[in-house]
C-alpha positions as CSV (number, residue, x, y, z in Angstrom):
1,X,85.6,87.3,71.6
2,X,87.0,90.2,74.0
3,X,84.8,92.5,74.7
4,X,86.5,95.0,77.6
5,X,90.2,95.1,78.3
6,X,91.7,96.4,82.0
7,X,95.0,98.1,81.6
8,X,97.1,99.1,84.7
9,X,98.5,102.7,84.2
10,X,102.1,102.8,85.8
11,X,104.5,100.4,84.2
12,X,102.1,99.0,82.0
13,X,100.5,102.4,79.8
14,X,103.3,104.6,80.8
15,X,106.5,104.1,81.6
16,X,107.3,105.0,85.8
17,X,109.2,108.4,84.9
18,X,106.8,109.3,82.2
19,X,103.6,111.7,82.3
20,X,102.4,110.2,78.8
21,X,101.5,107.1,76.7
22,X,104.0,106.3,73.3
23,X,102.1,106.7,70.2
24,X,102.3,103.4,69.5
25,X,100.3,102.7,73.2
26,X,97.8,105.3,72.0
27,X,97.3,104.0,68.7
28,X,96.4,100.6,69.8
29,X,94.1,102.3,72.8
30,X,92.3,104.0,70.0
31,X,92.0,101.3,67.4
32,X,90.4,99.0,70.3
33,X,88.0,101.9,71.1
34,X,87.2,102.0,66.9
35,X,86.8,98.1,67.4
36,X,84.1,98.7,69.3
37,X,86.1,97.3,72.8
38,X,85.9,99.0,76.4
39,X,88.9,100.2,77.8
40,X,89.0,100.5,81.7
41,X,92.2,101.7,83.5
42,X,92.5,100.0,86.5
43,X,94.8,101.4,88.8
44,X,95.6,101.7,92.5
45,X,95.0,105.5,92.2
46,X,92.6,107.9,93.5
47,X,90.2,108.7,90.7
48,X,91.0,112.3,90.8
49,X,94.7,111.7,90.0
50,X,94.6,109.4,87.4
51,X,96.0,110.9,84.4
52,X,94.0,112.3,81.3
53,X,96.1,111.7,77.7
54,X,95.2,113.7,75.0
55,X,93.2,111.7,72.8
56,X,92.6,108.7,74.8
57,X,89.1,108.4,76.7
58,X,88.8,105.6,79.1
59,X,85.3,103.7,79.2
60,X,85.7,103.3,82.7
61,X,87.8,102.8,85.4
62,X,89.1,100.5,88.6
63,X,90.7,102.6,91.2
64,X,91.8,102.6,94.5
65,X,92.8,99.0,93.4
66,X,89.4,97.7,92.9
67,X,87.6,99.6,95.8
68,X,86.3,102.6,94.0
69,X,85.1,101.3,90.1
70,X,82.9,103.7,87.4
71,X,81.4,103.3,84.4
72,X,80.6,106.9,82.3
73,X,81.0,108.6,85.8
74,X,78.9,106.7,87.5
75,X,79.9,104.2,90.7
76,X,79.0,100.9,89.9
77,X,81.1,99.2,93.1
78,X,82.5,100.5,96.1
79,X,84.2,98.9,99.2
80,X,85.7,101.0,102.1
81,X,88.2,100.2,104.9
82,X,86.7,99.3,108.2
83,X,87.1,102.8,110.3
84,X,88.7,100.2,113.4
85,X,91.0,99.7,110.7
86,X,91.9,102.7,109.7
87,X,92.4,104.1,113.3
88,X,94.4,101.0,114.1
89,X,96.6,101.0,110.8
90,X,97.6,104.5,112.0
91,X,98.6,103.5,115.6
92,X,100.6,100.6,114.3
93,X,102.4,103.0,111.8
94,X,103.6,105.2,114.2
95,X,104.8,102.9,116.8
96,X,107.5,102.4,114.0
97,X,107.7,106.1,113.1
98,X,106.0,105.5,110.0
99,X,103.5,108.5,108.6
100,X,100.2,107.3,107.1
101,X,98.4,108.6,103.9
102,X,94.6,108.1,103.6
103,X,92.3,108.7,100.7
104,X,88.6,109.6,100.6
105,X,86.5,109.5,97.2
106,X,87.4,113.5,97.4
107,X,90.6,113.5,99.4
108,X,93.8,112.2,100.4
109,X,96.6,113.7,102.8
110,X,99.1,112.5,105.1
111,X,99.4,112.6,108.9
112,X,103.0,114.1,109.4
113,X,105.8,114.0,106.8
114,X,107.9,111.1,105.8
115,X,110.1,111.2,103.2
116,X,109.6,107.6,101.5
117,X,106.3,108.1,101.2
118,X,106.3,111.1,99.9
119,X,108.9,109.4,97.2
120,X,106.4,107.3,96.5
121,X,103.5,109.1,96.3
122,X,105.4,111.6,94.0
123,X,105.2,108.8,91.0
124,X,101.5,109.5,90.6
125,X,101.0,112.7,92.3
126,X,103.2,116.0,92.4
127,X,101.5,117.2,95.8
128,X,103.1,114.1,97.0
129,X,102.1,113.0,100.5
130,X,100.7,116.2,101.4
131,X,100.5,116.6,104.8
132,X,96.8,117.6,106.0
133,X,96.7,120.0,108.9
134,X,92.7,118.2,109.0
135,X,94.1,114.5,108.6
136,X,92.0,113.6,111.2
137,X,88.5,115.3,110.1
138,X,90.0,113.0,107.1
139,X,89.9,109.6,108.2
140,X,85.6,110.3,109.6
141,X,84.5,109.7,106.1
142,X,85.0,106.7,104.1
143,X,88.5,105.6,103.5
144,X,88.8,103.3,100.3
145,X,92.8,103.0,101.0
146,X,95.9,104.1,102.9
147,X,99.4,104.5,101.7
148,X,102.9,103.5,104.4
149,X,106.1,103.7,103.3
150,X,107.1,100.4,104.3
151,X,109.1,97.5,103.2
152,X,107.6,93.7,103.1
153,X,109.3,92.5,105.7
154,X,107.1,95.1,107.9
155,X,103.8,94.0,106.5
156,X,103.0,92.3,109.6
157,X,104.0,95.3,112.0
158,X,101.5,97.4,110.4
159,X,98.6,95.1,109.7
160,X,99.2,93.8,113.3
161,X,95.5,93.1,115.0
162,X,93.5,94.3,111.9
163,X,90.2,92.2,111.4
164,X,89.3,93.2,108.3
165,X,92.2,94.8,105.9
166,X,95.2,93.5,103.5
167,X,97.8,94.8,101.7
168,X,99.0,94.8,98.1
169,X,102.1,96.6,96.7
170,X,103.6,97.0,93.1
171,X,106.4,99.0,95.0
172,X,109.6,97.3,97.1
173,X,109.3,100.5,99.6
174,X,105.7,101.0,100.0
175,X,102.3,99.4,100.6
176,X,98.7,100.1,99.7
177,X,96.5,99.1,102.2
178,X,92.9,97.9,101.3
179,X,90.3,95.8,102.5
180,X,90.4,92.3,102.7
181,X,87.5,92.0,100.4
182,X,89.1,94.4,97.9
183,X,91.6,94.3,95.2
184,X,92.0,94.9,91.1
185,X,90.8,91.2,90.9
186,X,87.6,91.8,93.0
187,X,87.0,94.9,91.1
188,X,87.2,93.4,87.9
189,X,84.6,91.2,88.6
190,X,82.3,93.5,89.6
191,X,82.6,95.2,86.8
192,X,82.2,92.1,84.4
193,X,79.0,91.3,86.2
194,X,77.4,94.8,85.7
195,X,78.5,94.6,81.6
196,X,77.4,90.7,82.1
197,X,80.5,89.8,80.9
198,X,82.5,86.3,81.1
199,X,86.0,86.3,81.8
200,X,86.7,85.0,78.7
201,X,85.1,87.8,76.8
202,X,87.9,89.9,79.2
203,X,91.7,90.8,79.1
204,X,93.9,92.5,81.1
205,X,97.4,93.9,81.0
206,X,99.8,94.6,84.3
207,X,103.2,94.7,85.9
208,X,103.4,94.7,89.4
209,X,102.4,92.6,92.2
210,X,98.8,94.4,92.8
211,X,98.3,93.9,88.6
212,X,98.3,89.5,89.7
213,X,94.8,89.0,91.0
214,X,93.5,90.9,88.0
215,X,95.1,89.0,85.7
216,X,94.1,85.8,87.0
217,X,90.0,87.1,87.2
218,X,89.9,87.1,83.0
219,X,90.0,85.0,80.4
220,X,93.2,86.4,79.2
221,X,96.0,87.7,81.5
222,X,99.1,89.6,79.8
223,X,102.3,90.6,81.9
224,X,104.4,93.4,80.8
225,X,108.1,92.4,80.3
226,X,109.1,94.6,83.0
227,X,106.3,92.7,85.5
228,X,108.1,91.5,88.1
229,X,107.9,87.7,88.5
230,X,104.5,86.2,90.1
231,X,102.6,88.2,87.5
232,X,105.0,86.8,84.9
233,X,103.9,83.6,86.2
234,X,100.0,84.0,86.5
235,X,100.1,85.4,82.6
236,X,98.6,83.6,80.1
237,X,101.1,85.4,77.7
238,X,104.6,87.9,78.6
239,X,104.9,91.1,76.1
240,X,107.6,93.2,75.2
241,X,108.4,96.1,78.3
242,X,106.3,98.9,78.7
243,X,109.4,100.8,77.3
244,X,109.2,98.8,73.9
245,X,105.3,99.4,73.7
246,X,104.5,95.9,74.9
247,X,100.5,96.8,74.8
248,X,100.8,97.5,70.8
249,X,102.6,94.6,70.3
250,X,100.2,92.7,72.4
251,X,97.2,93.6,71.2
252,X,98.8,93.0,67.6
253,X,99.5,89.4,68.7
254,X,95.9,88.6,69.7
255,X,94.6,90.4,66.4
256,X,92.6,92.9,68.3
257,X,94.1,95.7,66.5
């Protein structure tokens, strides 16, 4: 019996160029929530940008991509970057002219401007990559992630000599940098051992490539069909594209609604 249900935000709840949830998307949030199911957005967003939608009220939620989760307000995990890390994923950045965004639990700016990255960070933010004239008061307190404009194939330039920090990315042009501890699927299972959860009694639905470890964590992993194709693979079932209300649809599938 499912019991809670993660749901990525962008390209999963909403479409990429949309500030709002179909009705259809709503509808099925709601009847969960009447079902007596908790609904936790998990996304790789700050908590202080993740969007509100009129009558929708998340149970919890999973941000920063696992490093940062709450329940009713309250911080029930948290896992920073190393501060090494953080100084050294800035040095590596720049030796490739590449500006860095960091994020506090109260926070985030970039170091100089960089147009990619603020394309990026414009999806989920209209301040964009904001460039802090105190980036590096900044980077003293706890950093749960940092944002690079950069493509796979430099991956390794900027995570060169790091001891204790990854990547994931649901974007071709830009990666989120985390701890190597961290990620959606590590948050999710904190979060299922505070509710004392299974991962059977769990489901979760995603589209991009830091949605795949999540997925794989519960009992039941859905893939939008816009998700690109290793979380298409890791799904225990595909649904219709974010743009055709694939979480109704879903949800309808499984009964839950």
């Amino acid at each position: 019996m499912v019991k809670i249900i993660f749901f990525d935000i962008d390209g999963t709840l909403i479409d990429i160029d949309a500030d709002d949830m179909s009705d259809k998307t709503k509808y099925a949030l709601q009847k969960l929530k009447e079902n007596k199911i908790l609904i936790f957005a998990a996304t790789g967003r700050p908590y202080y940008i993740v969007p509100k939608f009129d009558g929708i009220e998340f149970d919890g939620f999973l941000t920063f991509n696992g490093q940062l989760c709450l329940y009713n307000d309250e911080i029930i995990y948290e896992n920073h970057l190393d501060p090494q890390d953080v100084k050294k994923v800035i040095q590596n950045a720049s030796e490739i002219d590449k500006a860095c965004m960091a994020a506090s639990d109260t926070l985030m700016g970039a170091n100089f401007y960089d147009k990619k990255l603020d394309d990026y960070m414009l999806i989920a933010d209209p301040n964009g990559a904001k460039v802090l004239q105190n980036f590096d008061e900044l980077i003293k307190e706890n950093i749960y992630q940092m944002m690079v404009a950069a493509t796979k194939d430099q991956e390794p330039m900027i995570l060169k000599d790091l001891n204790h920090t990854t990547c994931t990315r649901w974007h071709p042009d830009a990666m989120d940098i985390i701890p190597a501890t961290g990620g959606k699927g590590i948050g999710t299972k904190k979060i299922l051992e505070y509710f004392g959860f299974s991962a059977d009694e769990a489901m979760a639905f995603g589209d991009g490539g830091n949605d795949k470890d999540m997925l794989e964590t519960v009992g039941c992993g859905i893939a939008m069909g816009n998700a690109v194709e290793s979380v298409k693979q890791v799904a225990n079932y595909v649904t219709k594209p974010v743009s055709e209300d694939g979480v109704y649809w879903a949800l309808k599938h499984f009964n839950l609604i």
